[in-house]
N, C-alpha and C positions, 0 to 999 in steps of 0.2 A: 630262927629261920629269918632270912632278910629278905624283907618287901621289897618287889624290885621297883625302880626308881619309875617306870611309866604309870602303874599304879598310882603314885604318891601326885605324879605330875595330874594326872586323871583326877583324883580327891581333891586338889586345890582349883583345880580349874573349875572342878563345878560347884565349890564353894564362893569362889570369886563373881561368877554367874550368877549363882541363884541370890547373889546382895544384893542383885540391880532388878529383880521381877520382883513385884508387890507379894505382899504377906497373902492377902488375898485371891488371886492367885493360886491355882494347880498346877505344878511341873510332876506331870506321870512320868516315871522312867519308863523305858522301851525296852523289856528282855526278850529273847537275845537282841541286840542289837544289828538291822536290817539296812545300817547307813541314817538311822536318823537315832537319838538319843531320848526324847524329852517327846512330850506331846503337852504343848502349854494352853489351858482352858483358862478364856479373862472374865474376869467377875471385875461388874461394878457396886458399890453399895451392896456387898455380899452375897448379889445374883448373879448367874450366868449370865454371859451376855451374848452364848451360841457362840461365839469365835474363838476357833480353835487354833493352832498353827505349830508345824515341826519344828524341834531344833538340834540342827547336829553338830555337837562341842568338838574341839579338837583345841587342847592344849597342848603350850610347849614351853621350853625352857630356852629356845633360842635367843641371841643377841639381837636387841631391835635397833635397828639404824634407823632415824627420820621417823619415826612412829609409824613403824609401816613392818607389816606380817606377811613371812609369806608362808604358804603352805601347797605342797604337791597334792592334786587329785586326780584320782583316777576319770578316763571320760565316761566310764561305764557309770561311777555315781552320779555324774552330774546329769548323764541319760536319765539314771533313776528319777531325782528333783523334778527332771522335767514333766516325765509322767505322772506326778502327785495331781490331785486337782487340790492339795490342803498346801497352804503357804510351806515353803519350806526355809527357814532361817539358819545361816552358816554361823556359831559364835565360834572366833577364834578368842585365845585366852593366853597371856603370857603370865606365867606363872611369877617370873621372877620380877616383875614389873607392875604387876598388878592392873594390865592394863586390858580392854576388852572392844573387841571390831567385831562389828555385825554385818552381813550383805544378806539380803534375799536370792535363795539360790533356784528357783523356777524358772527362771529366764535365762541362764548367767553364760547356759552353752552356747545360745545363742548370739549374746555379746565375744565371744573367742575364735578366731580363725585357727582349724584344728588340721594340720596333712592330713595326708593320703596316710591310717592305719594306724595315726597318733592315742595311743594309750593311756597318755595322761597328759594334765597341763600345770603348770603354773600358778598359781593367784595372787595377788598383791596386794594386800588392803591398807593404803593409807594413812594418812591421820584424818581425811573426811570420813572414816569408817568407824572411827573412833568413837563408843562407845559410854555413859556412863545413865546413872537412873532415868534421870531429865531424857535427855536422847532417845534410851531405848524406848519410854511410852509414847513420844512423840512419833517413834520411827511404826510403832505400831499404829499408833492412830492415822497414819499418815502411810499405810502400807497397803498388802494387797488386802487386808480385811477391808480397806475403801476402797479397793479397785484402782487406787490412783499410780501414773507409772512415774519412775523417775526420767532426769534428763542426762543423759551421760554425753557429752562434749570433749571433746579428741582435740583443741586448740592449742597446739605447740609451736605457735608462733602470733605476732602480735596482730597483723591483719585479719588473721581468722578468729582469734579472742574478739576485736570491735564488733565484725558481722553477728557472731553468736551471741553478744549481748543483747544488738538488735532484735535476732528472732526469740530470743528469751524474755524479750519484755514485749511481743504480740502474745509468748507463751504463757508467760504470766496475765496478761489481761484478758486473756478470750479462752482460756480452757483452767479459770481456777477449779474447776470442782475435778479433774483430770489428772493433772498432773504437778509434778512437787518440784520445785526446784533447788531446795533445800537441800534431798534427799537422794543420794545417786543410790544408794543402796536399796533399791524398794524391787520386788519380783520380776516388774516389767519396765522395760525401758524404750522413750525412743531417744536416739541416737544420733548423735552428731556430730560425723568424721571429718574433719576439714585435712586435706593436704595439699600443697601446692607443687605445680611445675617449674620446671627450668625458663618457661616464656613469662613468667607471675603468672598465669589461668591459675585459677584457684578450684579446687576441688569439691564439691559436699557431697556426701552420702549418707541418706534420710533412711532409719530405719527401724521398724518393731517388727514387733513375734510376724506380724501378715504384712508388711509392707516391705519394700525397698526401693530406691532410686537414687541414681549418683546423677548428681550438674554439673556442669563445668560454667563458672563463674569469669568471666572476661575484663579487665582493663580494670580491674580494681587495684584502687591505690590508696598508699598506707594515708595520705594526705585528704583523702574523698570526705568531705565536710561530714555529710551523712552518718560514718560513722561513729563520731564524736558527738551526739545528741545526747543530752543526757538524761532526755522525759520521753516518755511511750506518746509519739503521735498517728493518730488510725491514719493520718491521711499522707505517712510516710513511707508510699509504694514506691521503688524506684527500678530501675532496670539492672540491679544490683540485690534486691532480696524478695522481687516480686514473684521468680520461678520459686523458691525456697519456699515461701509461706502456700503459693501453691499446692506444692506438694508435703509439705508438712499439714495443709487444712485435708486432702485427701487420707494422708496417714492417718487425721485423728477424727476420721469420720465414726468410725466404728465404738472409739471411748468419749468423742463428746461432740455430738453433731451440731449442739449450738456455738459453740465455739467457730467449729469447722465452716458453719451457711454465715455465721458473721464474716470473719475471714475472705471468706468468697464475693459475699456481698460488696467489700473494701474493694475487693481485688479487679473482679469480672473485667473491669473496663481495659485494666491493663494486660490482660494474656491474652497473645495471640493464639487464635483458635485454628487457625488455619494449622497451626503444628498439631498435625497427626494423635502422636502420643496425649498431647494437653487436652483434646476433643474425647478420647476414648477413656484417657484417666477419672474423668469427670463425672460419670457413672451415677444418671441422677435417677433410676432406679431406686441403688442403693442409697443414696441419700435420703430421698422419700421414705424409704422405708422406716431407715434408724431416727426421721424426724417425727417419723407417725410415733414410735416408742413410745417415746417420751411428749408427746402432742407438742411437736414445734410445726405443724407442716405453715402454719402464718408463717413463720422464719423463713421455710423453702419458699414459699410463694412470692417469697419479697425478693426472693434471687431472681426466681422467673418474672416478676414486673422489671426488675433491673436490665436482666436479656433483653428484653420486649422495649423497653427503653433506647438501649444501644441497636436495636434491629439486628439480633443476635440470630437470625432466622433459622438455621440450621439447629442451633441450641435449643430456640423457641419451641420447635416442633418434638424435640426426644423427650424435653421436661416438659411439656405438658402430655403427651404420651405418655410421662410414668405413672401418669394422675389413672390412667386408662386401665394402665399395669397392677397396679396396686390396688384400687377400688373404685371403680368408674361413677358407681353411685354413690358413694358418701363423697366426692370431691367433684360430684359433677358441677358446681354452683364454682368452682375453682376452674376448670377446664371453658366453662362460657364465657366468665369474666376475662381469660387471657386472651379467645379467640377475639373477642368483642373489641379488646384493646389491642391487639396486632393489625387488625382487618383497619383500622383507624390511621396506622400509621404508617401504611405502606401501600401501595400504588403497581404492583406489578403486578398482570393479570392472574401468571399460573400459579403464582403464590397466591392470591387474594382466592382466584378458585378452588384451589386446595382446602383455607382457613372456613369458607361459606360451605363447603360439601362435610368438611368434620361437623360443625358448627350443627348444619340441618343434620347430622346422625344423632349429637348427644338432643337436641328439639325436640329431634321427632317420637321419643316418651311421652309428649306430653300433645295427646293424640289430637284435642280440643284447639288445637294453637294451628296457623296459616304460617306461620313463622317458618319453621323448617322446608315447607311448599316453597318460600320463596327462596330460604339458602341457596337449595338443588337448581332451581331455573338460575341465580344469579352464577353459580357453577358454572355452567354449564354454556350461558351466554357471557364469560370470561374466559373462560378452557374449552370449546365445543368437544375436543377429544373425550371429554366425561359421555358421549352419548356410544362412544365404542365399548363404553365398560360396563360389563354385566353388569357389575355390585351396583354401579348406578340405577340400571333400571330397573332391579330389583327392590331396592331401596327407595326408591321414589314411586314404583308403586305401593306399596306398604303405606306409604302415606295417603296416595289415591283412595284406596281401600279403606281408609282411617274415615274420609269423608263419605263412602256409602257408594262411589264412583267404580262400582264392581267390575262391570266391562272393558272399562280402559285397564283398573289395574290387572284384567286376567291376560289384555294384551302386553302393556309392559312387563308383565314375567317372564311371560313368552318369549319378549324380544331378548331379556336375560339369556334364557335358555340357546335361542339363537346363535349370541354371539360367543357361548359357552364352547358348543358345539362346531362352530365353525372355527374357534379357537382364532378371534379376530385381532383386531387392535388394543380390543379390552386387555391381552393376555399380557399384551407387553409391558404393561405396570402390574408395580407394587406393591403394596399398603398393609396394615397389620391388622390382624382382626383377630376375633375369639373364634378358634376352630373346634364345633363338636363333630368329630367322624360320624357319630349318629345320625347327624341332621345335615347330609352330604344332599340329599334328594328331596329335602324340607322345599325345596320350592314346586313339587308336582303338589304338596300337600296346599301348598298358596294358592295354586291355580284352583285346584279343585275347590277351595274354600269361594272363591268367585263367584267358582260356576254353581255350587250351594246358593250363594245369593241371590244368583239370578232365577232360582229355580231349573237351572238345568242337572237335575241328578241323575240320568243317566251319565253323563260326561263328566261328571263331577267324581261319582261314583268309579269309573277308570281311572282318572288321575288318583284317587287315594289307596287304590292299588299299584301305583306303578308305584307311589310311596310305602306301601307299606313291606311291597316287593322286597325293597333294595333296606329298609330298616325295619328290625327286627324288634327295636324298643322305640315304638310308635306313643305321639301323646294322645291320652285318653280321648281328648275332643276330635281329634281325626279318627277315631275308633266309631265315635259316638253318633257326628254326620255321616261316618258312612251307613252304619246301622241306619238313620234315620231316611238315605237317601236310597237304599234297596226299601224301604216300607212304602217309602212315598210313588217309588218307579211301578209297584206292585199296585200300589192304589192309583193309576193313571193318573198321575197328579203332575207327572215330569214335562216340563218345559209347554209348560202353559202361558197364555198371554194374559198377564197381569193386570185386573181390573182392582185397585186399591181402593177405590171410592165403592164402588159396591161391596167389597165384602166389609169394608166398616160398614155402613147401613147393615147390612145382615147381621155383626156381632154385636151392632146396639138393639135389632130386634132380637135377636137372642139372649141378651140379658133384661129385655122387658117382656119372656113371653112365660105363662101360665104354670107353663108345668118343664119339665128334668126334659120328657122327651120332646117336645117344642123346640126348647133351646138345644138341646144335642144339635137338634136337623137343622136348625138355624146355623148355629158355629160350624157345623162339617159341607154346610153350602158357602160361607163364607171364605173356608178355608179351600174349598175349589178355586174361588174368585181368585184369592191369593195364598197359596202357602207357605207364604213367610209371615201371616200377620201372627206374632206372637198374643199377641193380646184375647183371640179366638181360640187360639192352642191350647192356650192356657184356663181359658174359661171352660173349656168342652172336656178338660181336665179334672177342675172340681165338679163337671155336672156326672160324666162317667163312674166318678168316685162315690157321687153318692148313691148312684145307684148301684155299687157294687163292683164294679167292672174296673178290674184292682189290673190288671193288663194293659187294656185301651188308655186307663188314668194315666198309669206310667209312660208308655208312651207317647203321653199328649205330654208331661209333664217333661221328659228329656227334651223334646221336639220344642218348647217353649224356651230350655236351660240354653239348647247352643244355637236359637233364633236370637236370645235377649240373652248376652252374657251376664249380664249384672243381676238377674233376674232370680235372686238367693230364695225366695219365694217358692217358685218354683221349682230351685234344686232340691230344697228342702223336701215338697211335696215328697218328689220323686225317689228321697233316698230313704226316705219315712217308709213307702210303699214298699220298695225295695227290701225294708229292712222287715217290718210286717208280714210279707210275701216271702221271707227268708231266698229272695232271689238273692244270692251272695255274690255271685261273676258282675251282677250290673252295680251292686250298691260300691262294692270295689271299684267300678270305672267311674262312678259319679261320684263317689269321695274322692279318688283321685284327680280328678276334672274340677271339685270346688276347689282341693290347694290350689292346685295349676294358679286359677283364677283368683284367688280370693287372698291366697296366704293361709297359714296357721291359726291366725286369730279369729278364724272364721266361727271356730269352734263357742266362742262366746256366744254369735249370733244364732250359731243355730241352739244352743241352750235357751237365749231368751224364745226363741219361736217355740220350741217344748213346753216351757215354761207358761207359756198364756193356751194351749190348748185346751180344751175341755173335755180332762180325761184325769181320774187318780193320781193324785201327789205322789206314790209309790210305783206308779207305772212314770210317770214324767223324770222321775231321780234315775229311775232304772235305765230308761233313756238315754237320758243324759250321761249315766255310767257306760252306757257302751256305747253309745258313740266316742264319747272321750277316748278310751280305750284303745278303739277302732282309728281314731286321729295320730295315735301315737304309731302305731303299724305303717298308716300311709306317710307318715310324715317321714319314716324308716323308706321306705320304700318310694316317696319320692327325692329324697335324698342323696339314694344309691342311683338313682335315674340320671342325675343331673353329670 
């Protein structure tokens, strides 16, 4: 029986292949065969080294002209390729020749301009495809197992060979770990089309798997000094390859962002921003992002000093916004230090009132500082229009309030409200902020927190209805004053005139008098005088407690937690009682109410407070197991909150 002749071609062609892959080395056959052949696993030093990759053979016996193969395929295989997430290698093989060309075929559809219902194409591989032992491990170590893409260059004429040397030797110096230029045969490629017109305009078109853009190149001439250079110089920008690098540093944002914010860094001074397209391309979002990866954001930031240098102002304002976008708190020391050095260099008022009002937002964290107080008034006395705008006066009282100045800020909320309402001047600007839908009516809750400080709870006590009205996933401490401000309305304590100097006297005779109920009737006259003095609250807390009065305790002991936030002491008391008193609805809202305030790690503290009580080592562990426990729930659930 006669072997037929594709068989035999088949048999040599993978004998000719498997010379050039290491002994070491697995080549699995693939039966049936699905369009790929081989599934090759690489060992080094006789380990795996996890990297796998396809290879689909196709030998022939054709005549080879110029060391160059060609082969028909279908566009439905190369569809397939594409879909692979596992490298896919095309080895062609000429049998009669002994000769061997490789391409990576994952990308390859995308290098081919295919009609309207085209079925199959063409391939052509070369003598740069040409393959032999040396080549093929290099092409592997140099392939998509590194990620890295090759450079595929379209120069059929001599003026676009010089350009393209030029941008291949920025390519080479600022994205080695990226891209090959050795190797045009690697999975993914960017691309570079040069064709010219009939006026000489010269053509490029920039492209990989996510990118594309075509330039048109003007008044370039075969004779242009430039491009006869024959050393990579960074400070060779000219108006001839400065669009190019451009948008080749935008292409290679995504495979190698330090390369790309080098690039940029060179460049910035030279692209005109005013073009449209080169303003929106520029996408320093995404930049930020792909530099946080790999921790380059120093690299971004030296672009944004570079902006802020040239008074790039428009620019200035979206990258350092992406600081905003991306993580406001871990790059706020980034976001100060740019407005600091903008506000320095520039002189015009609605700009400088702009940079002073962002400036006193990221401040105003830092509750203890006058800093931010003064941003908002230098705002405001450069731009007066900031007094038409809600968010100002909302925002600038928050600060009032920071300093204890309750009244004025219950009226600048107010005026917020006002100008909300009346839909005034405020409406007609802009600006970006973080919007939770939840917290749409958050400022009835501000107001009302005021009028808590001033001791007026009745009125206090409506605003956190009107707030709780309109949200439905209210924060625990507006739950907790309002509870505290219907007890106190009920105890004729609402909107009394604040005598602080006598109820101290009263809470220090209450802690130097005889007996439990002495001091009770002392703290609860003091607390008439004023009932805000936490310090009285709190004491009439442990005196109730020890007399039993697991109720009143608790009460005194919330009533203390959201007069003195910081006052872990007596949240503690309070969720202790709580937990004792198996009251579960309250110990739920004052565990929730310690994260709010505290964070997660609060949970150490209250361990050490268990920990020195004087009570059984098996009841302090048991403790401590459930609260722990009980941490991991709220920490689930304030989570889902946010």
């Amino acid at each position: 029986m006669e072997r037929p002749e594709q068989h035999i071609t088949e048999k040599k062609s993978q004998r000719i292949f498997e010379n050039i892959v290491p002994v070491e080395w697995v080549c699995r056959d693939i039966k049936p065969d699905y369009g790929v052949d081989y599934l090759v696993e690489v060992f080094e030093k006789n380990q795996s080294t996890g990297k796998t990759f396809f290879v689909q053979l196709k030998g022939s016996t054709q005549e080879i002209t110029n060391n160059t193969f060609e082969k028909q395929f279908t566009v439905k295989n190369l569809e397939y390729y594409s879909s692979l997430s596992i490298p896919v290698m095309i080895i062609c093989v000429s049998v009669t020749d002994s000769k061997i060309w490789g391409i990576w075929a994952n990308r390859l559809l995308d290098s081919i301009t295919l009609k309207e219902n085209q079925k199959s194409t063409l391939i052509k591989l070369g003598k740069e495809y040409l393959l032999n032992e040396e080549k093929f491990l290099k092409l592997i170590s140099e392939s998509a197992l590194s990620k890295k893409l090759g450079i595929n260059a379209n120069t059929s004429f001599p003026i676009a060979e010089r350009l393209n040397n030029n941008l291949v030797k920025w390519l080479e110096h600022k994205f080695t770990e990226s891209v090959s230029t050795k190797f045009t045969n690697l999975p993914t490629h960017l691309n570079l089309d040069y064709s010219l017109f009939e006026n000489g305009d010269l053509s490029l078109k920039i492209t990989t798997p996510t990118f594309s853009k075509e330039l048109i190149i003007k008044n370039l001439k075969d004779d242009n000094p430039f491009l006869y250079r024959p050393h990579f110089d960074s400070k060779d920008i000219n108006e001839y390859n400065k669009d190019a690098l451009f948008f080749i540093a935008i292409a290679m944002a995504k495979h190698d962002i330090k390369g790309s914010l080098e690039i940029l860094i060179e460049l910035i001074s030279e692209v005109d921003f005013k073009d449209k397209e080169k303003f929106l391309s520029l996408d320093p979002f995404g930049l930020l992002i792909n530099a946080q990866l790999i921790d380059e954001v120093k690299l971004y930031n030296r672009l944004l000093e570079k902006i802020i240098q040239l008074n790039l102002i428009d620019l200035f304002f979206i990258f350092n916004l992406a600081y905003f976008y991306v993580n406001p708190i871990k790059y706020r020391h980034y976001r100060i230090q740019n407005l600091k050095s903008v506000i320095q260099k520039n002189d015009e008022p609605k700009f400088l009132a702009t940079c002073y009002y962002n400036l006193g937002n990221i401040l105003r964290e830092n509750l203890e500082s006058y800093e931010p107080f003064d941003c908002y008034i230098k705002a405001i006395k450069l731009w007066p229009n900031y007094l038409e705008r809600d968010y100002w006066w909302r925002e600038f009282a928050g600060i009032i309030f920071a300093k204890g100045h309750y009244a004025f800020s219950e009226k600048f909320y107010k005026k917020s409200q006002t100008l909300v309402k009346n839909k005034g001047i405020g409406k007609e600007y802009n600006r970006l902020v973080r919007v939770d839908s939840k917290e749409t009516y958050l400022v009835n809750a501000l107001i009302a927190d005021c009028l808590f400080f001033q001791g007026k709870f009745k009125e206090a006590h409506n605003y956190f209805e009107l707030y709780f009205k309109n949200n439905s996933n209210s924060s625990q401490e507006w739950i907790l004053k309002d509870m505290i401000c219907m007890e106190l309305m009920n105890g004729d304590l609402n909107n009394l005139t604040f005598n602080r100097e006598q109820s101290l006297l009263l809470c220090e005779q209450g802690l130097k008098a005889s007996s439990a109920d002495d001091s009770i009737e002392k703290f609860e006259e003091s607390i008439k005088s004023n009932p805000l003095n936490g310090l009285s609250w709190f004491n009439l807390g442990v005196s109730k407690d020890k007399k039993g009065l697991n109720e009143e305790a608790l009460f005194a002991f919330i009533t203390t937690s959201m007069i003195q936030e910081w006052d872990k002491e007596a949240q503690f008391n309070a969720i202790t009682i709580c937990f004792t008193q198996q009251n579960f609805d309250l110990l739920q809202a004052m565990l929730l109410f310690i994260f709010e305030k505290h964070g997660e790690f609060v949970i150490n503290d209250l361990t050490d407070y268990i920990m020195q009580k004087n009570i059984p080592l098996e009841n302090k562990t048991h403790l401590v197991n459930g609260f722990t426990e009980m941490f991991e729930v709220i920490k689930n659930v304030a989570q889902q909150r946010i």
